[in-house]
Backbone bond lengths (Angstrom), bond angles and torsions (degrees), N, CA, C in turn:
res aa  C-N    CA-C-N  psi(-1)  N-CA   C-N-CA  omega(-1)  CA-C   N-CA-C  phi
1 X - - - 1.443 - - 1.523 111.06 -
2 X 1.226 112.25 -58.66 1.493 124.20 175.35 1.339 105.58 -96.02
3 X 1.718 117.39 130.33 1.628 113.33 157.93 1.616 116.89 -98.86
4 X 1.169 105.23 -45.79 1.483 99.58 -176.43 1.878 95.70 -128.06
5 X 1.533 105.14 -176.23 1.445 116.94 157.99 1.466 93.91 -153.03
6 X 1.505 102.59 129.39 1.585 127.15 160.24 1.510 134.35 -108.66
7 X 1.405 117.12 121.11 1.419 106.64 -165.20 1.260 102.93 -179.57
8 X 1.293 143.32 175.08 1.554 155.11 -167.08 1.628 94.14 -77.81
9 X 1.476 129.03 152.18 1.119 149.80 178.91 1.717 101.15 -83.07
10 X 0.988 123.66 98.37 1.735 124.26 161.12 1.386 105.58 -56.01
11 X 1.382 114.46 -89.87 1.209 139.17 -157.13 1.401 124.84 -124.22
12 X 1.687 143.86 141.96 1.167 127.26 169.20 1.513 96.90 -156.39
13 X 1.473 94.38 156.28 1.477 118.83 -148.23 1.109 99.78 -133.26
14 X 1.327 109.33 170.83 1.869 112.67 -179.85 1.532 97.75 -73.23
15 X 0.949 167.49 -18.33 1.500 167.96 148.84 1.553 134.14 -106.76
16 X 1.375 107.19 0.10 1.172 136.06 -161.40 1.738 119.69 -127.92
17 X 1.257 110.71 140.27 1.308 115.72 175.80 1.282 124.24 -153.83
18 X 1.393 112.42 125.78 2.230 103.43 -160.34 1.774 83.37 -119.45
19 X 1.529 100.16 133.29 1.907 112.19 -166.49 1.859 72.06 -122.16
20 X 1.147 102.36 125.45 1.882 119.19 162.46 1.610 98.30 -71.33
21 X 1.583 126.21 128.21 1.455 111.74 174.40 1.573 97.80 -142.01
22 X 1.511 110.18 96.64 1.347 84.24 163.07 1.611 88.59 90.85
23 X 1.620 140.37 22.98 1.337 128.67 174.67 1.775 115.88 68.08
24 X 1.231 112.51 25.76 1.739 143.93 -162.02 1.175 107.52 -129.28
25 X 1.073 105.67 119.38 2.310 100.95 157.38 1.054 96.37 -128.53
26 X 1.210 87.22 117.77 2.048 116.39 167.16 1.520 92.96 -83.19
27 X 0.877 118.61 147.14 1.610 154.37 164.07 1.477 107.80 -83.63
28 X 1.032 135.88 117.13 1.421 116.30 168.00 1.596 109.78 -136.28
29 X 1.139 130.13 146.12 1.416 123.32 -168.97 1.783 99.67 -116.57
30 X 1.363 105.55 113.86 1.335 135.59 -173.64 1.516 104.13 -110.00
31 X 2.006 81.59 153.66 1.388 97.35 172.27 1.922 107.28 -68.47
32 X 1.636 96.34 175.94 1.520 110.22 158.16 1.612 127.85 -47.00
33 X 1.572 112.15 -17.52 1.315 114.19 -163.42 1.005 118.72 -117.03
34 X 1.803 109.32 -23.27 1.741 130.72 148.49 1.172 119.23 -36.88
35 X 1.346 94.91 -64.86 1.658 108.50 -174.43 1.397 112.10 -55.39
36 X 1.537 115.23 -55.30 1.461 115.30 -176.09 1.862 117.65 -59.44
37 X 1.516 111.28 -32.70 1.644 104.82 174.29 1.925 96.13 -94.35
38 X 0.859 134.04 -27.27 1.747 111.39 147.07 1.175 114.04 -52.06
39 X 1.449 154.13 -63.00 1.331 137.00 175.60 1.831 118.82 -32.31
40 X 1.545 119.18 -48.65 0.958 110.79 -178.16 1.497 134.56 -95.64
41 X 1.495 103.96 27.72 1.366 144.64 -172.54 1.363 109.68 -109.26
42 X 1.982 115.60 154.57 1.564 114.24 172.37 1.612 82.45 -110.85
43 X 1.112 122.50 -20.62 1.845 112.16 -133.26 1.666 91.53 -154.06
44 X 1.061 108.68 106.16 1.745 119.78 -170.86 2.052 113.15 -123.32
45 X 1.113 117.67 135.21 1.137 125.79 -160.84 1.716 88.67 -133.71
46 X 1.113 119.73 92.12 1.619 135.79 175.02 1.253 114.43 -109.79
47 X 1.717 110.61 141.75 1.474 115.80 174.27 1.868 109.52 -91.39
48 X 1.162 123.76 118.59 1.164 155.94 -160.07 1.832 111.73 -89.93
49 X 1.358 118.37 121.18 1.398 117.18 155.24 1.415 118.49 -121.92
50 X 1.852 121.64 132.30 0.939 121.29 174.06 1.250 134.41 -91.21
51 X 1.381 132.88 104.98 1.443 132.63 -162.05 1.684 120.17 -82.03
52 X 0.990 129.93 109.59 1.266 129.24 -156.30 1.392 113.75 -105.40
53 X 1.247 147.03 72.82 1.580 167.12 -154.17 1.794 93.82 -76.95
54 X 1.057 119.22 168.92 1.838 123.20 131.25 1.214 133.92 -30.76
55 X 1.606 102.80 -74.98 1.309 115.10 167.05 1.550 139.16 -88.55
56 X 1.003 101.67 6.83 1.993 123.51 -170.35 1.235 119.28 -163.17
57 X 1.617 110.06 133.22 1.413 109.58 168.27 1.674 94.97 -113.16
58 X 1.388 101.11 152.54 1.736 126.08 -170.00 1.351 122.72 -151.02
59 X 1.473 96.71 114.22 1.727 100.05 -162.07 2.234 92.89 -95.48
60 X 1.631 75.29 130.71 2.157 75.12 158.89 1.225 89.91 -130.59
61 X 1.520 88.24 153.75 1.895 135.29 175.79 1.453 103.37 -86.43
62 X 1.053 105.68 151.76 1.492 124.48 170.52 1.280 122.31 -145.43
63 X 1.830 127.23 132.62 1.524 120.67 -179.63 1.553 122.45 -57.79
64 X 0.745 123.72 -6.16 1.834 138.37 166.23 1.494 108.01 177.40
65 X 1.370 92.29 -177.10 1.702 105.46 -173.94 1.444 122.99 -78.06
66 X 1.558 129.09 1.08 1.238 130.38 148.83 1.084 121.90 -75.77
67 X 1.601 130.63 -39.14 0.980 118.75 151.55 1.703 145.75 -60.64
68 X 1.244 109.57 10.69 1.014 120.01 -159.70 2.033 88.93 -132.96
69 X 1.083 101.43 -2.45 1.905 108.78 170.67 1.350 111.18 -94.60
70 X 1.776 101.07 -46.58 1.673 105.78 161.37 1.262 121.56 -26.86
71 X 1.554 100.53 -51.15 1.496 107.53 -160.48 1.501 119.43 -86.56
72 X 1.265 110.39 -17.30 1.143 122.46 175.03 1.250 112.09 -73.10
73 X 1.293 122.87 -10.94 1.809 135.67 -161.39 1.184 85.66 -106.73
74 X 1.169 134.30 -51.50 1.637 126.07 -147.58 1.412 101.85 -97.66
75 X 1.587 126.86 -4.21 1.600 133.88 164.07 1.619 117.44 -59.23
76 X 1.566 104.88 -50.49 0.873 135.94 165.47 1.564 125.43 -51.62
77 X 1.219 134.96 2.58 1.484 154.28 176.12 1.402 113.10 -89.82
78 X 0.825 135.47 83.98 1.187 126.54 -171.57 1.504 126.04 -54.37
79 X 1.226 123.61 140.55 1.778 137.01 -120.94 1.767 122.74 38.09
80 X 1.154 91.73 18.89 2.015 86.05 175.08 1.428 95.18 -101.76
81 X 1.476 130.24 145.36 1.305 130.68 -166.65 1.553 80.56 -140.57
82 X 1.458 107.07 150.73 1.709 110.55 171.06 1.384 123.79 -46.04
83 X 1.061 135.51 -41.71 1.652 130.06 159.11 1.535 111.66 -13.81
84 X 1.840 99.11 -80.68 1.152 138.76 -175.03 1.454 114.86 -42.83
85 X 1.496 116.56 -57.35 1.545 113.94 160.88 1.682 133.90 -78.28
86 X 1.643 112.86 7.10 1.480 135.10 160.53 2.303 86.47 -64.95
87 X 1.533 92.43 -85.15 1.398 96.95 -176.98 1.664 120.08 -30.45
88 X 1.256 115.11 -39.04 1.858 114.65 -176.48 1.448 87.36 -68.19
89 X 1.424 129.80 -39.36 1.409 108.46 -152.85 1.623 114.45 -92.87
90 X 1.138 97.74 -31.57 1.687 116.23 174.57 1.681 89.57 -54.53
91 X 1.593 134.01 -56.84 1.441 145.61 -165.18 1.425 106.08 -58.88
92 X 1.420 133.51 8.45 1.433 115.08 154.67 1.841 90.23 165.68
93 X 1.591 86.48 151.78 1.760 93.50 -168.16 1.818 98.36 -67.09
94 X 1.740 105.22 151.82 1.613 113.17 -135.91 2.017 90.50 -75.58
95 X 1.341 108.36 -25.86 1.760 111.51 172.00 1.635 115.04 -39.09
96 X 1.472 98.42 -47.17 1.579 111.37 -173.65 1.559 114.59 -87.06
97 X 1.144 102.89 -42.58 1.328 101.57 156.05 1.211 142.01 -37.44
98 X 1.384 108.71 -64.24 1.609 128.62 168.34 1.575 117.51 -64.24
99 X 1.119 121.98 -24.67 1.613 134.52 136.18 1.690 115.18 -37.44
100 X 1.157 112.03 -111.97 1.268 116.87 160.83 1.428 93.77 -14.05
101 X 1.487 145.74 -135.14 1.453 112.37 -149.32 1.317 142.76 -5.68
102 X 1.153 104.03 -65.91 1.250 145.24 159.72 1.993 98.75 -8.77
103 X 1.499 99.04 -77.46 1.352 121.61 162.86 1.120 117.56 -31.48
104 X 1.293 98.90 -64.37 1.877 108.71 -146.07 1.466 104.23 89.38
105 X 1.221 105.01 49.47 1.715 94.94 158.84 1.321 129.14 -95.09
106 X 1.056 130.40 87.54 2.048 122.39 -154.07 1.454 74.57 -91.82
107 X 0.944 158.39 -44.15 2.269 134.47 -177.69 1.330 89.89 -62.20
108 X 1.434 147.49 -15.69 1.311 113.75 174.98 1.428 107.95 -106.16
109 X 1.301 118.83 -10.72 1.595 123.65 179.24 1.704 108.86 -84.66
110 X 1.471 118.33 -39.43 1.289 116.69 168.92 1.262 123.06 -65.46
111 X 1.169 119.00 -22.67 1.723 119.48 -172.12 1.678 110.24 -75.28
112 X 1.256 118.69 -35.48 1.280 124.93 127.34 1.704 134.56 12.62
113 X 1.607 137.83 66.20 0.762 117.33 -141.26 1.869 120.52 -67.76
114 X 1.201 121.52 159.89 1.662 102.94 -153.38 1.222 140.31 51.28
115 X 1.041 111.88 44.16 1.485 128.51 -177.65 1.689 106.05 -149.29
116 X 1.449 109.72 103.64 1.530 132.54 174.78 1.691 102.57 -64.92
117 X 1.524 108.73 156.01 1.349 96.83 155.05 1.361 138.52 -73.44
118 X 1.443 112.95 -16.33 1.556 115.51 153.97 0.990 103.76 -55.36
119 X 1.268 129.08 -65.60 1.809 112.06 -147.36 1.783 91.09 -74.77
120 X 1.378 106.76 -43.81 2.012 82.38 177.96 1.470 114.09 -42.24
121 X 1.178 125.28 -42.05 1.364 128.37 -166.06 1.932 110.50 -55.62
122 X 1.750 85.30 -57.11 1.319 92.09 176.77 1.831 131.51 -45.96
123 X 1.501 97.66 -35.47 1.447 115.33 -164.30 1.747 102.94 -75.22
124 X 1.834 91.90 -33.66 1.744 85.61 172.22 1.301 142.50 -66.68
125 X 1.631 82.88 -25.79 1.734 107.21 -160.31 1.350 92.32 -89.53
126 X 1.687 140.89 -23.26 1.180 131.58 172.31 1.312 112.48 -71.45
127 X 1.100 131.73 -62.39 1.166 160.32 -131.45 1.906 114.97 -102.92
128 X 1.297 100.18 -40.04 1.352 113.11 158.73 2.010 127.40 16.54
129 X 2.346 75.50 -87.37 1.521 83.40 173.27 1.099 113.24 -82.14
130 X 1.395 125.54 -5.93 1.952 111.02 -145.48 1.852 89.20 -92.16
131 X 1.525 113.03 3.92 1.476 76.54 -167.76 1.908 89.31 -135.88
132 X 1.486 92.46 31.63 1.961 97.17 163.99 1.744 98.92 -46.42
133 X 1.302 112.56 -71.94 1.242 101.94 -166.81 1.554 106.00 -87.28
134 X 1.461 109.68 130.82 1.591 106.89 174.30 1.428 102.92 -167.97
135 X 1.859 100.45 160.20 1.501 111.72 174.88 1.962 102.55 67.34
136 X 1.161 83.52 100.18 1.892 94.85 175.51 1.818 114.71 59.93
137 X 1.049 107.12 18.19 1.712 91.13 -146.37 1.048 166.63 25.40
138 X 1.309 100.24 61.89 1.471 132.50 -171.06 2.006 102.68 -119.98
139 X 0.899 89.26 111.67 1.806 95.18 175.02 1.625 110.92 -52.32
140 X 1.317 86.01 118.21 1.760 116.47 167.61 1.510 92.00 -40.67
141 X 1.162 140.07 -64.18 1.009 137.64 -118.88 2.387 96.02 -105.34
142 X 1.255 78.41 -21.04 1.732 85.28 172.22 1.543 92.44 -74.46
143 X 1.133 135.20 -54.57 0.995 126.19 -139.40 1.669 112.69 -113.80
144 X 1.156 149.39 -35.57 1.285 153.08 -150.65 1.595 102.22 -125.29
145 X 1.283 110.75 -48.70 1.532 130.12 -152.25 1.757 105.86 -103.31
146 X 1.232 106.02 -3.00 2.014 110.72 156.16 1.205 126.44 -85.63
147 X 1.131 102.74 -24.75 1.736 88.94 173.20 1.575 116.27 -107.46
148 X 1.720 94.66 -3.84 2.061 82.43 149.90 1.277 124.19 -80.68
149 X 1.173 102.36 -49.80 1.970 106.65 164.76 1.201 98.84 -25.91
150 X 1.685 131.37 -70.14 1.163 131.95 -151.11 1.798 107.70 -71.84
151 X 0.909 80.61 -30.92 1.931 82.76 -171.13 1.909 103.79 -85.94
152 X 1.183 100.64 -9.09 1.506 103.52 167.62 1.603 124.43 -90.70
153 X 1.577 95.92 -26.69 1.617 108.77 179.53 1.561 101.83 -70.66
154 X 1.117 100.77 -31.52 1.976 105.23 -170.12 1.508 97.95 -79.17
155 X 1.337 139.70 -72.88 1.221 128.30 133.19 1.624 111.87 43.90
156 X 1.436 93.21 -79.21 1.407 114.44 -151.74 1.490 110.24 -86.11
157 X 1.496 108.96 -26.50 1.396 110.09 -174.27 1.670 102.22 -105.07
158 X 1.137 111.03 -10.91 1.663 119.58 167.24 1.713 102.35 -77.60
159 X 1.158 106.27 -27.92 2.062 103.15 157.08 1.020 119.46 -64.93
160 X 1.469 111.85 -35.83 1.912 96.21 -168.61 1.163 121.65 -111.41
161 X 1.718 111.89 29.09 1.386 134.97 -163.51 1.457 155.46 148.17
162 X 1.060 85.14 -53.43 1.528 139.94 -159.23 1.882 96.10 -71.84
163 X 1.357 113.53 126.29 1.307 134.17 165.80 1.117 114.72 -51.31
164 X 1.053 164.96 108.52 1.272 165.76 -73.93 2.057 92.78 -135.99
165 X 1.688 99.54 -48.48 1.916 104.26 -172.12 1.408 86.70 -94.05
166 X 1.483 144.77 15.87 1.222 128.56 160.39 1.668 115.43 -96.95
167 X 1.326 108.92 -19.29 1.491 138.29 -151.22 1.946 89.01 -106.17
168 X 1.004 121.37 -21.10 1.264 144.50 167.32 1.345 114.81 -78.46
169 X 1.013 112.86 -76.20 1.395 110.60 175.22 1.192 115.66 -51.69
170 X 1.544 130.77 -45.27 1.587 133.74 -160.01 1.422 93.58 -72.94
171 X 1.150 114.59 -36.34 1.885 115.41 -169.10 1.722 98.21 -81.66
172 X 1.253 138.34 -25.05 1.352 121.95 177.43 1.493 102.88 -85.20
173 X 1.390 155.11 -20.41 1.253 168.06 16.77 1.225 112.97 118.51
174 X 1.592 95.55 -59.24 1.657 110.19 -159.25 1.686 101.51 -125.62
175 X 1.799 122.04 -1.59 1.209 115.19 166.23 1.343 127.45 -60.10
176 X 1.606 98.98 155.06 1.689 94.32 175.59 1.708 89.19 -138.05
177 X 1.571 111.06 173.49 1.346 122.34 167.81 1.866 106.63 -50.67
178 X 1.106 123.36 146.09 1.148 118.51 164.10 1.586 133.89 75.13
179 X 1.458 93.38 -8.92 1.595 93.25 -169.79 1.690 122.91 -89.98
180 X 0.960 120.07 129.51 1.595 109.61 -176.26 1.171 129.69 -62.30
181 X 1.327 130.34 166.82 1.733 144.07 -179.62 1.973 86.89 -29.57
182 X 1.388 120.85 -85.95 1.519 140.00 -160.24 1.480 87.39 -50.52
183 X 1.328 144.54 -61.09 1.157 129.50 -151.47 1.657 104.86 -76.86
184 X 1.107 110.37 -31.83 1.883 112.12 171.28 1.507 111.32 -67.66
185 X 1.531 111.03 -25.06 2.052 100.45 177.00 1.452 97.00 -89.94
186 X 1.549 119.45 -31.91 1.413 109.22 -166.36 2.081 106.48 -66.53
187 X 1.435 103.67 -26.45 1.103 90.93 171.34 1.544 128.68 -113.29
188 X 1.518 102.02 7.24 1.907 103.47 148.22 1.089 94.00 -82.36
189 X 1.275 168.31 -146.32 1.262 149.27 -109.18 1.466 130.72 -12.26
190 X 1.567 98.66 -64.00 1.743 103.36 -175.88 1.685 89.01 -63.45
191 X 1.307 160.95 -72.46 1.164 166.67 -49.65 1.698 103.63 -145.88
């Protein structure tokens, strides 16, 4: 219904943001990162979702339109309600974030405030593939999500033996663009 709202900055709050539009203050409930580039703003042009309840309609702001795709992904999780995915996103800038999925990191998705390890679990296991490619289009996985692979492959071969700066080396060694946690031990091993 709504894509964006543009208008002078009233007010902003630790979760909150009122844009004057038109002799109007919308209310909008923003992430941590909204709020902070609305604070250093007079005049803000935000992409907008309207949440439509029973009893309430509730508009949130977003710092651009990737962030505001995030959110549309993480609505979609079943038990994440818009509140709930404001909090995941406000809980770490959306690059690292989408990594951590990406991963499967539930210690970095739970730490997260409001976020159980079920529902981390859940958010990974949904969300997983849908967000290989994300943020500008540039692959999550080039960029955020290699050096967990990598630090998980070492991890893994520092379990079954392996010297931790030898287990290091073999995993920088045998990396390639793109390849996952299993495909970096499957080929420090043979290697």
């Amino acid at each position: 219904m709504f894509d964006y709202i543009s208008g002078k900055v009233a007010a902003v709050g630790e979760s909150r943001v009122v844009v004057d539009c038109g002799g109007v203050g919308f209310a909008l409930t923003a992430s941590a990162f909204a709020c902070a580039e609305c604070s250093r703003k007079t005049e803000v042009k935000m992409p907008v979702y309207l949440a439509v309840r029973e009893d309430a309609l509730e508009l949130f702001g977003f710092v651009d339109e990737s962030e505001r795709e995030l959110f549309l992904r993480l609505i979609n999780v079943s038990g994440v309600g818009p509140k709930l995915a404001v909090a995941v996103i406000s809980g770490m800038p959306k690059e690292r974030l989408a990594a951590a999925i990406v991963a499967g990191d539930i210690a970095a998705l739970s730490s997260i405030k409001g976020v159980g390890k079920k529902t981390a679990e859940r958010i990974a296991l949904e969300l997983k593939s849908k967000l290989a490619e994300f943020v500008g289009g540039v692959s999550v996985s080039e960029t955020a999500a290699a050096p967990v692979a990598n630090e998980q492959a070492v991890l893994a071969l520092v379990s079954l033996g392996y010297d931790k700066k030898e287990a290091e080396s073999v995993v920088k060694k045998v990396t390639k663009p793109d390849m996952t946690t299993e495909q970096i031990i499957r080929a420090a091993l043979a290697g």
